[in-house]
C-alpha positions as CSV (number, residue, x, y, z in Angstrom):
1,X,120.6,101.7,94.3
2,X,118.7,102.7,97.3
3,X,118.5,99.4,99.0
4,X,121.6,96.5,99.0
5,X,122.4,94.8,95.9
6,X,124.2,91.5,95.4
7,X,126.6,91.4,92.4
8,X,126.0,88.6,90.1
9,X,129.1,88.9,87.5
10,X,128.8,92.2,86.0
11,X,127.0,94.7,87.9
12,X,125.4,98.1,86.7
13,X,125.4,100.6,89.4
14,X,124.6,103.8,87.5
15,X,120.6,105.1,87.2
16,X,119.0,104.1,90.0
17,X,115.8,103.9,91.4
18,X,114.0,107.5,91.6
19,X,113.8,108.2,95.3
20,X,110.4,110.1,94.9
21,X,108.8,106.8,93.2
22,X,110.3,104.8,96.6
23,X,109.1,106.7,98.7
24,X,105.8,107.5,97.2
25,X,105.8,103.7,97.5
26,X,106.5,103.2,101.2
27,X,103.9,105.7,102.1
28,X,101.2,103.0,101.0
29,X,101.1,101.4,104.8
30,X,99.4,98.3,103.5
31,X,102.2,97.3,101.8
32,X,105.4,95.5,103.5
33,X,108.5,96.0,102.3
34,X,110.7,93.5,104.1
35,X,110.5,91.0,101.6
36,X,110.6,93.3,98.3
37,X,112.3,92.0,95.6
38,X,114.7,94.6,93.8
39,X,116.1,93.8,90.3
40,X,118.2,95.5,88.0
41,X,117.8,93.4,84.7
42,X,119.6,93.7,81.2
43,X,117.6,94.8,77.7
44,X,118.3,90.3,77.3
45,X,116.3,89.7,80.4
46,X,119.7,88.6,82.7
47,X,120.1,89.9,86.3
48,X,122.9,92.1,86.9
49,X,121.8,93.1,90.3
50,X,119.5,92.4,93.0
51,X,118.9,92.2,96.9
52,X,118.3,88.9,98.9
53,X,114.5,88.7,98.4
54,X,114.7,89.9,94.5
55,X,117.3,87.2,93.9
56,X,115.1,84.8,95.4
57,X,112.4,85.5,93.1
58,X,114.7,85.7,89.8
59,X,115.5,82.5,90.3
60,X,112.4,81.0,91.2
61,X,110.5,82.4,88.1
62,X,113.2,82.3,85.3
63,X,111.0,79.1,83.5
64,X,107.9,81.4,83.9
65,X,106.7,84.3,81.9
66,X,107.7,86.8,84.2
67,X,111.2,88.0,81.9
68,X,109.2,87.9,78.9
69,X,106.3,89.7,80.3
70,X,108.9,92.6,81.6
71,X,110.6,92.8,78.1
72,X,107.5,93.5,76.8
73,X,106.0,95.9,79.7
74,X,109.2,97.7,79.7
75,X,110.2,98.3,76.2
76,X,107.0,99.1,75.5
77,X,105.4,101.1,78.0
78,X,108.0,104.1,78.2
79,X,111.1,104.4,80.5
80,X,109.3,104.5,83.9
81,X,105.8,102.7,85.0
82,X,104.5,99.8,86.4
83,X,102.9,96.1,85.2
84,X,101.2,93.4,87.1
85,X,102.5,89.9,87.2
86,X,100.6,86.8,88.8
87,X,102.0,84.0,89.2
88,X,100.8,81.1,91.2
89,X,98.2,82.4,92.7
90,X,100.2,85.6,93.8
91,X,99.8,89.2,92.6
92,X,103.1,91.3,91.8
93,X,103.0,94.7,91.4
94,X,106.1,95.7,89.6
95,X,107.7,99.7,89.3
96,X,110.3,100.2,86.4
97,X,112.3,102.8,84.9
98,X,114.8,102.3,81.9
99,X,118.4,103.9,81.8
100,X,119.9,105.5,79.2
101,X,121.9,102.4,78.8
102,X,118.8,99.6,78.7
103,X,119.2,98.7,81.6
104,X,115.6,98.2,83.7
105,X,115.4,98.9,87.7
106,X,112.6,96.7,89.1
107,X,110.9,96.5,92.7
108,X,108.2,94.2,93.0
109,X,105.2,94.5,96.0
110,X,103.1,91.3,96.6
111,X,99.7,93.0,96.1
112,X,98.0,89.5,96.4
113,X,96.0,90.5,100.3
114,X,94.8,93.8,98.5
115,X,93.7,92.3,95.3
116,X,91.5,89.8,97.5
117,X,90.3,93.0,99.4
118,X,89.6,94.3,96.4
119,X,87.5,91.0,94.9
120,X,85.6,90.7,98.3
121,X,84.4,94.5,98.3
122,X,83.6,94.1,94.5
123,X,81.5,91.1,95.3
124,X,79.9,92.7,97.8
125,X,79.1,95.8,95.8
126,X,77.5,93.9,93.6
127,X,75.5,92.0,95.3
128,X,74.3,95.2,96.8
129,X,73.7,96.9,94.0
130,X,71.9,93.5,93.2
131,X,69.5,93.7,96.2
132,X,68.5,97.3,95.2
133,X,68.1,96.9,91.6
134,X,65.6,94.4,92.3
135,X,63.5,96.1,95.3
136,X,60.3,97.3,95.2
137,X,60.4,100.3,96.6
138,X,62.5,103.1,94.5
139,X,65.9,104.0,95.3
140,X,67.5,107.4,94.1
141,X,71.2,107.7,95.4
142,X,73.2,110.9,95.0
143,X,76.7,111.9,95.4
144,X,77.3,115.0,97.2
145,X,78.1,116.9,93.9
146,X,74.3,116.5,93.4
147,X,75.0,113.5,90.0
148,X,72.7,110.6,90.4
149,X,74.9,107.7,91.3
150,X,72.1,104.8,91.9
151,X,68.7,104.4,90.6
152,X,66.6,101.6,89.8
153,X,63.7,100.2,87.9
154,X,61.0,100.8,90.2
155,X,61.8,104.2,90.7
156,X,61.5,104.9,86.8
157,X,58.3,102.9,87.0
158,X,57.1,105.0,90.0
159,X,57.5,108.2,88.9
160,X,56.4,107.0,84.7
161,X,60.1,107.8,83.6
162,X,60.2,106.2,79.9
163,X,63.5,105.4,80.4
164,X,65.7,102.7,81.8
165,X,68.0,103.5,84.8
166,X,71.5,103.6,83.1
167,X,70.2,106.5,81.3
168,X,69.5,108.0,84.4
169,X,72.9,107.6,86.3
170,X,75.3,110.0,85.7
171,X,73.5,112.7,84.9
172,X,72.7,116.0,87.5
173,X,69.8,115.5,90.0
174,X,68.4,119.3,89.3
175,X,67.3,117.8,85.2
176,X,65.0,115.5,87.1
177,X,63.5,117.5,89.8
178,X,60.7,119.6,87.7
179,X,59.6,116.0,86.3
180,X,59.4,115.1,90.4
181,X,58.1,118.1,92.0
182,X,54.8,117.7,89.6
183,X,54.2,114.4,90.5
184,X,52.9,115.2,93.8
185,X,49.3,116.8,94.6
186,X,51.7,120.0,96.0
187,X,54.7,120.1,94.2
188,X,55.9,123.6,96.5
189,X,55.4,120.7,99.7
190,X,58.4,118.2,98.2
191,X,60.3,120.7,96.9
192,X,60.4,122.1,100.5
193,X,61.2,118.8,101.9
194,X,63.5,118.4,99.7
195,X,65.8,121.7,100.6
196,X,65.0,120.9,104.0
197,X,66.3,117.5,104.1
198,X,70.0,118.6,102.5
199,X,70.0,121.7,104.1
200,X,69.6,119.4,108.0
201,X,71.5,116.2,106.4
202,X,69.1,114.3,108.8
203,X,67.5,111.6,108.5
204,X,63.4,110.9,107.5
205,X,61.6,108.5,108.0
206,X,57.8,107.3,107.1
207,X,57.2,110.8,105.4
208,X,53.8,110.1,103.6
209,X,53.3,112.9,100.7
210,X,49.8,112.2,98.1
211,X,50.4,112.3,95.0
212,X,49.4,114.3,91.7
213,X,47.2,111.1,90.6
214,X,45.6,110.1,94.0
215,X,48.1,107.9,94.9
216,X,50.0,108.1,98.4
217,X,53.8,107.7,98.9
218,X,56.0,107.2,101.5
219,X,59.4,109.1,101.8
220,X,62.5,108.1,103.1
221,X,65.6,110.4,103.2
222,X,69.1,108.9,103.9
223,X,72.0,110.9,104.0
224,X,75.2,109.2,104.3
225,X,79.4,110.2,104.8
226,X,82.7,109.3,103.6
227,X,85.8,109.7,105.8
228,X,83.8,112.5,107.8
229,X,82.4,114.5,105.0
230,X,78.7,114.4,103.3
231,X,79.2,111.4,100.9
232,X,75.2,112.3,99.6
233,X,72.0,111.3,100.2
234,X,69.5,108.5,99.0
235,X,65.7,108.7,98.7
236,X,63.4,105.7,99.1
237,X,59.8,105.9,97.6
238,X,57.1,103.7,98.4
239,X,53.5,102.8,97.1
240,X,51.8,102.5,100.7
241,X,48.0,103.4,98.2
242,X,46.6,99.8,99.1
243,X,48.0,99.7,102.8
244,X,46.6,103.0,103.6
245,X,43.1,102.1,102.1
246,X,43.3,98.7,103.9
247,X,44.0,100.6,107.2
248,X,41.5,102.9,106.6
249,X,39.0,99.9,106.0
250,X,39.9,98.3,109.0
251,X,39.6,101.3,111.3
252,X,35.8,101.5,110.0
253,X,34.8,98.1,110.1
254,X,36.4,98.0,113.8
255,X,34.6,101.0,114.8
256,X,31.3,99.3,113.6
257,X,31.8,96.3,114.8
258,X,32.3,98.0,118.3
259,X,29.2,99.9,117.6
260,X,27.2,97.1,117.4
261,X,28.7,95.3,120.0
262,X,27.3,98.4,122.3
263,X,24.2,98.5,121.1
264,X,23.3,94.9,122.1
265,X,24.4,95.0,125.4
266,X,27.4,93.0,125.1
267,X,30.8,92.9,127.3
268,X,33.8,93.1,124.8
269,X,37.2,92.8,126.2
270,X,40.7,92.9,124.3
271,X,43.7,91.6,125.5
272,X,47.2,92.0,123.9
273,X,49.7,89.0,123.9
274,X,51.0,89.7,127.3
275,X,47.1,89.1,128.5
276,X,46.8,93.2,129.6
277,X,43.7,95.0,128.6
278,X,43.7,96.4,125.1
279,X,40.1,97.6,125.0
280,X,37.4,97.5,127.2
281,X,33.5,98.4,125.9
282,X,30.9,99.8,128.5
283,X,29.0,96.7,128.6
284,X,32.0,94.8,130.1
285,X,32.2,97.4,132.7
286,X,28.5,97.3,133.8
287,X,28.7,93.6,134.1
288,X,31.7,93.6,136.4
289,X,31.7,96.7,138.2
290,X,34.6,98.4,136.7
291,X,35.4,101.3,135.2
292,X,37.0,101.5,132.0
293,X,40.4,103.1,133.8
294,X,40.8,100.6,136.2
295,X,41.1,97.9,133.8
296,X,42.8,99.5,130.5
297,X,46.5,98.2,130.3
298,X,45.9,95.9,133.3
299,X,46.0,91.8,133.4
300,X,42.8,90.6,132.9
301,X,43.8,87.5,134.5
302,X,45.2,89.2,137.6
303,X,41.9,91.0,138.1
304,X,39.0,89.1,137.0
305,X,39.8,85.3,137.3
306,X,38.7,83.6,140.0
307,X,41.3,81.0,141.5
308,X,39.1,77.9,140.2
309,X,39.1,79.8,136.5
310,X,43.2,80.6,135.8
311,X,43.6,77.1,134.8
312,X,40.9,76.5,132.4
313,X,41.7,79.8,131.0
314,X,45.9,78.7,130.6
315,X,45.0,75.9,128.2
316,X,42.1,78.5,126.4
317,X,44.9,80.9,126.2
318,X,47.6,78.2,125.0
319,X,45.3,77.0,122.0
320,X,44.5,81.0,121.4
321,X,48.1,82.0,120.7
322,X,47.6,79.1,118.3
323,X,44.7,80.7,116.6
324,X,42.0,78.8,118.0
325,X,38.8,80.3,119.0
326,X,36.6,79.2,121.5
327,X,33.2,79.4,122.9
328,X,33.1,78.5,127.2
329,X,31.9,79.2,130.1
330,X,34.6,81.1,133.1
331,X,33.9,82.1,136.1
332,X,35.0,85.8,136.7
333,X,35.7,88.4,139.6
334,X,33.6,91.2,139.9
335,X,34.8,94.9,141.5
336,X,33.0,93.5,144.5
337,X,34.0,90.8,145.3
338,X,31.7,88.4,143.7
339,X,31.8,85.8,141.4
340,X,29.8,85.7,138.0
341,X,29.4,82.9,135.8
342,X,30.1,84.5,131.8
343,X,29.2,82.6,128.6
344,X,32.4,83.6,126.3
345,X,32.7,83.7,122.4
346,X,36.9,84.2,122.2
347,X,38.2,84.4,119.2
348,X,42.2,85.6,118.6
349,X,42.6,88.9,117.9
350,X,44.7,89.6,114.6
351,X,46.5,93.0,113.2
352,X,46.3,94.1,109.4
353,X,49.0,91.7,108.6
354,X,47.0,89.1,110.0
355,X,49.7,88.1,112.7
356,X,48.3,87.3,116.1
357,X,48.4,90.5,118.1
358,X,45.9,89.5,121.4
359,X,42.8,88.0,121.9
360,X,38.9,89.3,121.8
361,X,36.1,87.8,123.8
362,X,32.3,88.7,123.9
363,X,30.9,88.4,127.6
364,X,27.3,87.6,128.5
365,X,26.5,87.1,131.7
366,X,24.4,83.3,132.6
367,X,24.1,84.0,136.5
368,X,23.4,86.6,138.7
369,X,25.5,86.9,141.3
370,X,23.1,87.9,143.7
371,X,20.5,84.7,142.7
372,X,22.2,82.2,141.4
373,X,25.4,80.3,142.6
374,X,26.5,78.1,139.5
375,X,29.3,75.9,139.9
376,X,31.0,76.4,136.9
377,X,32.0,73.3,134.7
378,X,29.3,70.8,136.5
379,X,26.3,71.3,134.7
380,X,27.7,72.8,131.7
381,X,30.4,70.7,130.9
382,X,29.3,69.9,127.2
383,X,29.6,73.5,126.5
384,X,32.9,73.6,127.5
385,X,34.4,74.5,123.8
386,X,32.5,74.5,120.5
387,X,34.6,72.9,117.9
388,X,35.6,75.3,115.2
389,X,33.9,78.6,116.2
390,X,37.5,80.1,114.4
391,X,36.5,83.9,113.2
392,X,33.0,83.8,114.7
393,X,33.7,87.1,115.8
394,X,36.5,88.1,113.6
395,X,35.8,91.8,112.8
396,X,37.3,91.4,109.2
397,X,34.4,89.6,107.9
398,X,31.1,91.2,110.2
399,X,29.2,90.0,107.4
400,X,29.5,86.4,108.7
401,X,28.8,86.4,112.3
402,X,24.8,85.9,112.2
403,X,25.4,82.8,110.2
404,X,28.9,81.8,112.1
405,X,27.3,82.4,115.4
406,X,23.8,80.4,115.2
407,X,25.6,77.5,114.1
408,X,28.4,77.5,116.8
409,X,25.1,78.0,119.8
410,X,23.0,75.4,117.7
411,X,26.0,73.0,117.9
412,X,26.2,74.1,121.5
413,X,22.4,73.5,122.5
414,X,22.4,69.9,120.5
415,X,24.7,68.7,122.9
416,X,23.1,69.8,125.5
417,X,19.9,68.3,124.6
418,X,20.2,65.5,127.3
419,X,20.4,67.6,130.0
420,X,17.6,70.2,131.3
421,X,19.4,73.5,132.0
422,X,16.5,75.8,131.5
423,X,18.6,78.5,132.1
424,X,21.4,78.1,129.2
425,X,18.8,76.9,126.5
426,X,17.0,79.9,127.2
427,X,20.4,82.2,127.0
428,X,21.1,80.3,123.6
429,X,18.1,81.5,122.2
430,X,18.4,85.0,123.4
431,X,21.6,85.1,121.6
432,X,20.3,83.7,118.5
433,X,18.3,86.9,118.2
434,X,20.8,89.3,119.2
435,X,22.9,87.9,116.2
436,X,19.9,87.9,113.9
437,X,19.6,91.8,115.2
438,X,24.0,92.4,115.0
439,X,23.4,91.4,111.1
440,X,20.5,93.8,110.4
441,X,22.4,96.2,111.5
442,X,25.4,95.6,109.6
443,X,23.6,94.9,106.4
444,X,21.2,97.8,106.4
């Protein structure tokens, strides 16, 4: 034999191991052969011959079904092969090959680290292939000899295939293309993008193409390797119709609100998260003596409150990032130099998913700055937040801020009742019809 035996009793020593099938063997670097166990064992199932390690294991598995189980394998399997044997807990993999006399020339490999390898990347294939069988965006993977590996049930449902997905894989992407190209509004556009995208093998993202029945999908192209070759490619298909239109939606009503906003004289200022200017309206600028470029992507805080205001507006700000809305009065800085007392609907500003994304405040202006010198908080301290003035200027619903705004400034002038302030009552009032006007104009 190739390796050292020990002679138990009667020892074969013709026929042994084939030195290809060894070294085939030891080519496999993942598998140790220091503690091998090499057998030679009689058509009765003794040992005739062994080394130290295959000894060890006769012995320890002679009242298991391990000679039985070779008997079987061997006998019946053909004069060379291999069997698995497990045994507590522990996989063998076990080479044979059968003399001319019966007699069988064993080496074992513990395989039990791979077979776990092997259970681990199963599991994890199929959770995988779990996760995409049950998104809702269709997947499409292909192999590099262009056969459709992958596909799942919302990409049958996407592109109205009458068939479930099994059918699908395995057969060639090019039977399947026709039924794609005409799906689309211009089938010559995908096609292109198609050839494109294998002919680069880069990757695409966010590509929106409009489809045959008015629909609009997005396009994702993945290409992917194995062992530093093209391994194929996967395409993700999305339904972004409804997003789109809700964009869309929101870009209008925006751009109306914003209208109106200008045509009534009012200062509108948006601030992002960070508190720098998002959006500034003409209004705002008249009022304070800025121009629009001076204040865009600036902090408002840095340039327009006043020493006495950056307090009150840190716990306006802290209940805003909350998505509280409030109606006060702030002091603010003008270009120059002077101070101005503003009467501010704030309200926080959200995005399309409706996450907080900044904050929006409507400015009118209660004191001149070159008449009257207010000090802010002593006469008008009942105004100093309206309770639940949430979405009075919320541009998703500009259908509700006549109604939402006269109830916050009729709150606001009841509890101010008590107190003669001319000026503010008189302001209230204004604004009352301003909103009356803002909803004509929406409405009409």
């Amino acid at each position: 034999m190739s390796c050292k035996t020990e002679p138990l009793g009667k020892t074969h020593t013709g026929n042994p191991f084939s030195l290809a099938t060894i070294i085939t063997l030891m080519q496999d670097r993942s598998i140790s052969f220091t503690h091998a166990p090499v057998m030679q064992i009689s058509r009765e199932g003794g040992l005739l011959a062994s080394n130290k390690a295959g000894k060890t294991f006769f012995e320890e598995n002679q009242d298991t079904a391990f000679i039985a189980e070779t008997i079987r394998n061997v006998f019946t399997g053909g004069l060379s092969g291999e069997f698995e044997f497990v045994n507590l807990e522990r996989t063998w993999l076990f080479t044979y090959q059968v003399s001319d006399s019966g007699i069988v020339d064993l080496i074992g490999m513990d395989i039990s680290a791979r077979v776990i390898q092997w259970q681990e990347m199963q599991f994890r294939h199929d959770r995988n292939h779990f996760i995409l069988q049950h998104l809702q965006a269709g997947i499409l993977i292909i192999s590099a000899q262009g056969i459709i590996e992958f596909a799942n049930d919302a990409f049958c449902n996407l592109f109205d295939l009458v068939m479930k997905p099994e059918i699908i894989i395995g057969s060639n992407f090019q039977t399947f293309t026709d039924k794609l190209y005409t799906y689309f509004e211009n089938p010559v556009s995908f096609k292109e993008l198609i050839e494109q995208c294998k002919e680069t093998n880069d990757l695409l993202f966010d590509h929106k193409l409009n489809t045959a029945n008015g629909k609009i999908y997005k396009v994702d192209f993945i290409p992917f390797n194995t062992e530093n070759a093209p391994g194929g490619y996967t395409w993700q298909f999305q339904d972004i119709t409804a997003l789109t239109r809700a964009n869309e939606i929101f870009e209008i009503a925006e751009k109306q609100f914003r209208t109106c906003i200008n045509q009534l004289n009012l200062g509108l200022l948006e601030v992002d998260l960070q508190g720098k200017v998002d959006y500034v309206n003409h209004s705002f600028c008249r009022l304070t003596g800025y121009e629009q470029e001076e204040l865009l992507q600036q902090s408002a805080a840095e340039l327009l409150l006043t020493e006495a205001s950056v307090k009150r507006m840190q716990s306006i700000q802290q209940n805003r990032t909350q998505g509280v809305g409030h109606t006060y009065e702030l002091e603010l800085k003008c270009k120059n130099g002077e101070s101005r007392v503003f009467l501010i609907s704030g309200v926080p500003k959200l995005d399309i998913s409706g996450n907080i994304c900044g904050s929006i405040g409507i400015h009118v202006a209660v004191s001149d700055p070159t008449s009257i010198k207010t000090n802010v908080g002593d006469h008008y301290k009942d105004v100093d937040e309206v309770q639940n003035p949430y979405h009075i200027l919320n541009i998703n619903k500009l259908a509700e801020i006549k109604e939402l705004t006269v109830d916050a400034m009729s709150l606001a002038e009841s509890g101010l009742i008590a107190e003669d302030v001319y000026v503010l009552k008189s302001y209230i009032r204004n604004l009352q019809q301003s909103m009356k006007a803002t909803y004509q104009i929406i409405t009409r």
